[in-house]
N, C-alpha and C positions, 0 to 999 in steps of 0.2 A: 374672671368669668362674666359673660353678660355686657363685656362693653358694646356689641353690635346693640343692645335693647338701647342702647344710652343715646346714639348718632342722631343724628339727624335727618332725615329721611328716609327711615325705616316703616315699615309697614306692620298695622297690629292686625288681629284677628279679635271683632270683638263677638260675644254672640251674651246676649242678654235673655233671660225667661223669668216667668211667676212660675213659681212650685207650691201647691198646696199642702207645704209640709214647714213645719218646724226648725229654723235655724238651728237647733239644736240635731237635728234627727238628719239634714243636709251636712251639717260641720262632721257628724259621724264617719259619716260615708266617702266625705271628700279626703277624713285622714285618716282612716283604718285600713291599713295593709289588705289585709282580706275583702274588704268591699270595695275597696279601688280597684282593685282584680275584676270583679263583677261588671264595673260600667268601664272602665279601659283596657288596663293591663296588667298585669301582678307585678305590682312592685317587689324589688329587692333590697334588702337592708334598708327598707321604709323606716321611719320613726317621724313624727309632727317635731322635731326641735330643732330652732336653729342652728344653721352648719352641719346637721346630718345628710351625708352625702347617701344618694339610692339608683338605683338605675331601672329601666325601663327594656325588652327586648322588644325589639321587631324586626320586621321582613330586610336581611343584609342587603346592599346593594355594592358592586363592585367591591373598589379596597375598604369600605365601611363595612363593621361586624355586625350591624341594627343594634346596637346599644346605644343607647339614651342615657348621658347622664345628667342628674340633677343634682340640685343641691336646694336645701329649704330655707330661704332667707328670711321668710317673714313668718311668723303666729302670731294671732290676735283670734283666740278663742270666737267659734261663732260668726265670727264679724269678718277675717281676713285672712288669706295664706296663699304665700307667693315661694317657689319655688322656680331657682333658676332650671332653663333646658337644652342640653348642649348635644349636638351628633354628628354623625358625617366624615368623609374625609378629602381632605384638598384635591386628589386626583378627581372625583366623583365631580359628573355637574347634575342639573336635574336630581333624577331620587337619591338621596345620601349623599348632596351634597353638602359642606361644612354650615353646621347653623349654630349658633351661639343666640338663647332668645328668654325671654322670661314669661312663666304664667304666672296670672294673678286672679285668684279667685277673691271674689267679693258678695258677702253677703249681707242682705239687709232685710228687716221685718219690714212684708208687703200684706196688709190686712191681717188674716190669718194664716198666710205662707211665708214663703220666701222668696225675694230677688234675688236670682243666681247671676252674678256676671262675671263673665271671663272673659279676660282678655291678653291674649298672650300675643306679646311684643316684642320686637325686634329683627325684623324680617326684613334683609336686603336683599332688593331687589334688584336687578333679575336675577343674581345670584342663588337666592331663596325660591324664587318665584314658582318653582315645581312646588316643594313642600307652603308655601303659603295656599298656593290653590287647594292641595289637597286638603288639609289640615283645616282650611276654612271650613270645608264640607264636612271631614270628619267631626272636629269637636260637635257640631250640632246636632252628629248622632250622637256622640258621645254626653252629653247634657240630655237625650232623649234618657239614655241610661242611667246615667244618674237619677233621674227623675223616678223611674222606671223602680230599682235599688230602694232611694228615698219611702217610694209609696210600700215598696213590700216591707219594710224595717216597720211603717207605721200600721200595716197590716199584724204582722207578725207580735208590736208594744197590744194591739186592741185585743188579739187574740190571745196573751199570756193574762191581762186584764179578765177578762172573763175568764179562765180558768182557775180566776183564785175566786170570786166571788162562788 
C-alpha cells in the first residue's frame, strides 16, 4: 500500500495553520471516531493503532464504490499520525480515479496553540491530477473544521469547569 507516496515525482498537498488550541485537545479530534465525523467524514472501524485498517465513504464515481480505504501507520501521541489513503478504480480517469497516497498529520506547540500541518503525499500526476486539484481545496476547509471541532471541545472543557466550581 502507498508505493505511489514513495516515487518520485509525485505531488503532495500541503496545507499548514496556528490553532489556538492545545495539542492535546487537536490530537482528540484528529483521532476520535466521532469527532473526525464532525470536521470530514465518519470513519468506519476507526481505532488510532497501528495496522488498524478504516474506511472512509464518499460520492461513487463510475466502476469506483466512493470507498476510501486507509490504513494507520503511524502514532506518536500528540505530536504525529500518519495514515495511509487508498480509492478508485482503473477504468475511472479524473474523479475516482486509482489513487494510492499517504496523509500525515503533524503537530507541534506554537505559543499557546497549535501547528497543524498536513500533508498528504503521493499524487501522480496527471493521473491524480482531478483529485489533487480537488482535495487541495478541500483539506483547507477541511482544517477550517477541524479548527472549528477543536474551539468547540475547548468551549465545551471551560464550560464543564465552571460548572463544578
Amino acid at each position: 500500500m502507498n508505493d505511489s507516496a514513495l516515487q518520485t515525482g509525485s505531488q503532495a498537498i500541503v496545507v499548514d495553520e496556528v490553532f489556538p488550541h492545545a495539542p492535546a485537545t487537536v490530537w482528540k479530534a484528529l483521532t476520535t471516531g466521532n469527532l473526525i465525523a464532525r470536521w470530514m467524514m465518519a470513519p468506519r472501524s476507526f481505532e488510532p493503532v497501528p495496522g488498524n485498517r478504516f474506511t472512509f465513504q464518499t460520492t461513487p464515481a463510475g466502476e469506483w464504490d466512493g470507498v476510501i480505504h486507509c490504513q494507520v501507520l503511524e502514532v506518536v501521541p500528540c505530536e504525529r499520525f500518519v495514515y495511509g489513503w487508498r480509492g478508485g478504480h482503473e477504468s475511472n480517469e479524473g474523479y475516482g480515479a486509482p489513487l494510492d497516497t499517504v496523509v500525515t498529520w503533524t503537530l507541534t506547540p506554537a505559543g499557546n496553540g497549535t501547528r497543524v500541518r498536513l500533508v498528504h503525499s503521493g499524487f501522480v500526476l496527471p493521473k491524480n491530477g482531478t483529485a489533487y486539484r480537488n482535495m487541495s481545496e478541500g483539506w483547507k476547509k477541511v482544517l477550517r473544521n477541524l479548527d472549528d471541532v477543536s474551539a468547540d471541545m475547548d468551549a465545551a472543557s471551560a464550560s464543564s469547569r465552571t460548572n463544578i466550581h
